[in-house]
N, C-alpha and C positions, 0 to 999 in steps of 0.2 A: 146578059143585058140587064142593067137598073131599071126597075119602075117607081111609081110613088109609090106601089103596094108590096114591090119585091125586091129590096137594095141587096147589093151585092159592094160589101168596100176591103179593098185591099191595101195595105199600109206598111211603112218602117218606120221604128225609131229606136234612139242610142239608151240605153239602159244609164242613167244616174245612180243605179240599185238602191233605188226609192221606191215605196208604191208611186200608183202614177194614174192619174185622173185622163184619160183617153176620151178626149170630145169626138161625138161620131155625128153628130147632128140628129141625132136619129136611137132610141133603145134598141139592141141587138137582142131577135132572139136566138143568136147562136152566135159563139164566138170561140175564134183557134190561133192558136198562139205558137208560133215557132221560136227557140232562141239560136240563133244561125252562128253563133262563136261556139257555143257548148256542144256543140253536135259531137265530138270526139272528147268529151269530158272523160276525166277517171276521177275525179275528186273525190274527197271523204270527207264532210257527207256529200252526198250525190250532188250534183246541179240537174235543173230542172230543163228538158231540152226541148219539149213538147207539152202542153197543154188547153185545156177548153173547156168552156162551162155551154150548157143551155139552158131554155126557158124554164122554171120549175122547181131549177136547184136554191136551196137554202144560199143565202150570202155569206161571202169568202168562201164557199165552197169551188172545187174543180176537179177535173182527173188528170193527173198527172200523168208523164214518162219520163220518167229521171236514171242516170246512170248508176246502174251499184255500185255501192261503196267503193272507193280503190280500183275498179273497173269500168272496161269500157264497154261492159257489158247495161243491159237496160232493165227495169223493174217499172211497173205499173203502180201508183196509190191515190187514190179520192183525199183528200185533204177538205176538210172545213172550217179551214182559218188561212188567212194569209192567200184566199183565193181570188174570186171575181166578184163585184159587184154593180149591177146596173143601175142607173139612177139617172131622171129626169126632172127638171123642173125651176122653180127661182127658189125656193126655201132651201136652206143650209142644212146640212148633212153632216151631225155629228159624229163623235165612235162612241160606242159603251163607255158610262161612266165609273172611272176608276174610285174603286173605294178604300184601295189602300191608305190607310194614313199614312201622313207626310209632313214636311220641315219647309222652309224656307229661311234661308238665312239674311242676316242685315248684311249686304253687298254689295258690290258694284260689277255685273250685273248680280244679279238678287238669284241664287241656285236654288231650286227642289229637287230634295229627295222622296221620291214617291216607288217603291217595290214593282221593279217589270213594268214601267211603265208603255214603252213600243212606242215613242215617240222619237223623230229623226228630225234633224237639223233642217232649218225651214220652215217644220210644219209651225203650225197657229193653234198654239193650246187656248181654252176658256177656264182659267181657276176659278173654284170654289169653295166654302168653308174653312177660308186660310184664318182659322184659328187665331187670334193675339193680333194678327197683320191685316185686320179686314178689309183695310186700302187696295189692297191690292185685289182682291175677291171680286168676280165677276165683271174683268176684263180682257178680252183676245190677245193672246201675247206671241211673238217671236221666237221660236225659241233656238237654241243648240243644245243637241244630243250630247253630254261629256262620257255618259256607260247608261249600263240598262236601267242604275236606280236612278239615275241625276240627270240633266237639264237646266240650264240657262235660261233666263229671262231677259233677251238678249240686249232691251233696252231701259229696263225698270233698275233706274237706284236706289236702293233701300236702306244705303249706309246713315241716311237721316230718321229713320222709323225707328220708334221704341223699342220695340221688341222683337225678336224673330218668329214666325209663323209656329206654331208647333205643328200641323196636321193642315190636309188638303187636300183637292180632291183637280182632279182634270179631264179632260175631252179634246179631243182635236178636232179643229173647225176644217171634215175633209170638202166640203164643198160648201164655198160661202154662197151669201145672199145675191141673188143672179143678176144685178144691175151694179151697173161702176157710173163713174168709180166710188168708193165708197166712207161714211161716216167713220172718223177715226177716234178711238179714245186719247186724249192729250196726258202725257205725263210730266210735259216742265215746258216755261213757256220763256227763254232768259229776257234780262231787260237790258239792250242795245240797242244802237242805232236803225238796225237789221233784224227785228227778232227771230230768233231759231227754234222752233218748234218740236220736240222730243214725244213721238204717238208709241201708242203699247205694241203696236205691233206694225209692219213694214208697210206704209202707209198707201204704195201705188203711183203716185202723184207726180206730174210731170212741170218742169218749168214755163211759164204763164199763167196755170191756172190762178184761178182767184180763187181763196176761200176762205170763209166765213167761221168765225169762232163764235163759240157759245158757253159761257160760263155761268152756271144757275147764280140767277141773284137770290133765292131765296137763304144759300150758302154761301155769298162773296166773302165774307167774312171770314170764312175755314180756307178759302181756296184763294185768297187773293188776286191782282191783276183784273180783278172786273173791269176796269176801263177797257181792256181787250173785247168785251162782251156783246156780240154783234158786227166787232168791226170785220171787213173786208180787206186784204192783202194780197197781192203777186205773188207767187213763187219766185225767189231770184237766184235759190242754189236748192241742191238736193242731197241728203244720201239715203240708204235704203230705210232709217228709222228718224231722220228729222230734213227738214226742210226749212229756209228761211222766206222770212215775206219781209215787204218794202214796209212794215209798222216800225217807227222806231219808237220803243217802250221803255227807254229810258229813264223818262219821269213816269212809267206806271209801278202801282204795288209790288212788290216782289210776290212769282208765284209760291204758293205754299202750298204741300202735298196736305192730305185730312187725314188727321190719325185713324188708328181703329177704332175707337171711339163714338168719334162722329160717322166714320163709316158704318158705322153701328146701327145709326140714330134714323140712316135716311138718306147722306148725304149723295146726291148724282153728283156725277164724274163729267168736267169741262170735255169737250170735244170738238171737231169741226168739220166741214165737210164743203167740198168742191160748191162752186156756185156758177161757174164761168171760165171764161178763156180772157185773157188781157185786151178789152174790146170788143169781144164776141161771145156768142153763148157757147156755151160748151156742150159740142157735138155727144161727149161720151153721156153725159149726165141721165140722157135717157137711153145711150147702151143696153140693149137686152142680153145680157151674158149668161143667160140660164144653160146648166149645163143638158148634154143630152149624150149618153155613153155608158162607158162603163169604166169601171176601180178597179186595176190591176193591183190586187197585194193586200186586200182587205182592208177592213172597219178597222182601224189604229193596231194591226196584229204586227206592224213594222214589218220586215222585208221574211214573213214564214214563210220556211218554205225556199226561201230564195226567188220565188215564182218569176220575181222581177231582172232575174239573174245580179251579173254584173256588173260596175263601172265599165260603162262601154261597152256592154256586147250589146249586139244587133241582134233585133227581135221583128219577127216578120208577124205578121198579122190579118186575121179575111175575119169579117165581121156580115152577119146576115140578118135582115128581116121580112119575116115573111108573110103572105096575104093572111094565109090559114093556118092557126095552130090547132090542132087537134086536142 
């Protein structure tokens, strides 16, 4: 039996063999993980068929039972990467900051090469010290996974910037800011009848919202389209990295990206953010999305371990909290 003081929750779900952000409502202090396809695994290396953290353990740690090598026999190991992590609250949740040096190339999308980085297709990297290319520097981006050193930027065109990044640095945003929906950085804003909006990273955003642009005038001049500056728009189409509004920007400035240079210098980055619903307020705006759980697959360690198995296997789950910890 559940109380406030003693939860007892039992769960499924399909493996993406992603880590995977598990909302429990509630921080576990004890969690156990089955994965119910591997249970007769012989794989090389092993798959992971059993696992659980408790209260106390260092993050991405767990203990494992996985099957041995090439058998279907089983072996016990503690792993402290690529394990569990608990986390509660509205502030965002980074991974260790990579300090490999790294590239970015002038392309469309814009690739880094960064050494082991453990970043997978979907996640929201935050670049840093992109070298030569500082436009792009300290914004959330979308990314895809192409191999272990490389990654996508899956919406940032760089084939108009000077020069290519030589070095960078990255994070993955594993749990954003707990309230939706949220502030997007803007990367190109076209001028038609319909303007179409191009954000750094997958914006969220659903058809009707209204929302509100913002272009610093202390910089209209590096960033063009200031007319856009404050105005108000409908969603009237969607995809996962742009959206159109009812502005028609035809007679505004064309937008221009800030070299590195001026990104150098100071320049903020236009951006916009939900305001409303087409006639109503918008219910989500004060959304409390904080999360309360636990991170199956570690702080950016990408899929060690396996813990998160495979594409499609089914993983069973009992998660507890309790009055008394000792």
């Amino acid at each position: 039996m559940a109380t406030a003081e003693n939860i007892i929750v039992f769960g499924t779900f399909t493996s993406d063999a992603l880590p995977r952000n598990l909302d429990l409502g509630f921080v576990p202090h004890y969690f156990h993980m089955w994965n119910q396809t591997q249970q007769d695994a012989t794989d090389t290396p092993g798959r992971v068929k059993e696992a659980w953290w408790m209260q106390g353990m260092a993050d991405s740690a767990a203990f494992t039972i996985q099957n041995t090598d090439g058998a279907a026999t089983n072996q016990s190991e503690f792993i402290t990467a690529g394990g569990f992590v608990p986390r509660a609250g509205l502030e965002e949740v980074l991974s260790a900051a990579q300090t490999t040096a790294g590239a970015i190339t002038q392309a469309n999308p814009a690739r880094v090469t960064l050494t082991a980085h453990g970043f997978n297709t979907a996640d929201v990297v935050r670049l840093t010290g992109t070298t030569v290319m500082l436009q792009a520097s300290g914004m959330d981006y979308t990314i895809t996974r192409i191999d272990a050193n490389t990654f996508d930027l899956d919406n940032l065109d760089a084939t108009g910037f000077a020069a290519a990044a030589t070095a960078a640095s990255a994070r993955q945003v594993i749990v954003p800011r707990g309230y939706n929906p949220r502030r997007r950085s803007v990367l190109n804003i076209s001028q038609a009848a319909a303007a179409v909006v191009t954000t750094s990273e997958d914006h969220g955003y659903n058809l009707g919202d209204r929302i509100r642009f913002r272009v610093p005038r202390i910089t209209a001049a590096i960033w063009g389209m200031i007319e856009i500056d404050e105005l108000i728009g409908v969603i009237t189409a969607t995809t996962a990295g742009t959206f159109t509004v009812d502005i028609n920007s035809t007679g505004f400035t064309a937008f221009s990206f800030v070299t590195s240079a001026q990104a150098a210098a100071g320049a903020r980055y236009p951006d916009c953010v939900p305001v409303g619903e087409n006639a109503e307020d918008l219910d989500s705006a004060v959304n409390n999305a904080a999360f309360a759980g636990i991170r199956i697959g570690g702080l950016g360690d990408g899929n060690a371990d396996n813990l998160v198995g495979a594409n499609n296997d089914i993983i069973r789950f009992r998660a507890e909290r309790f009055p008394i910890i000792l």
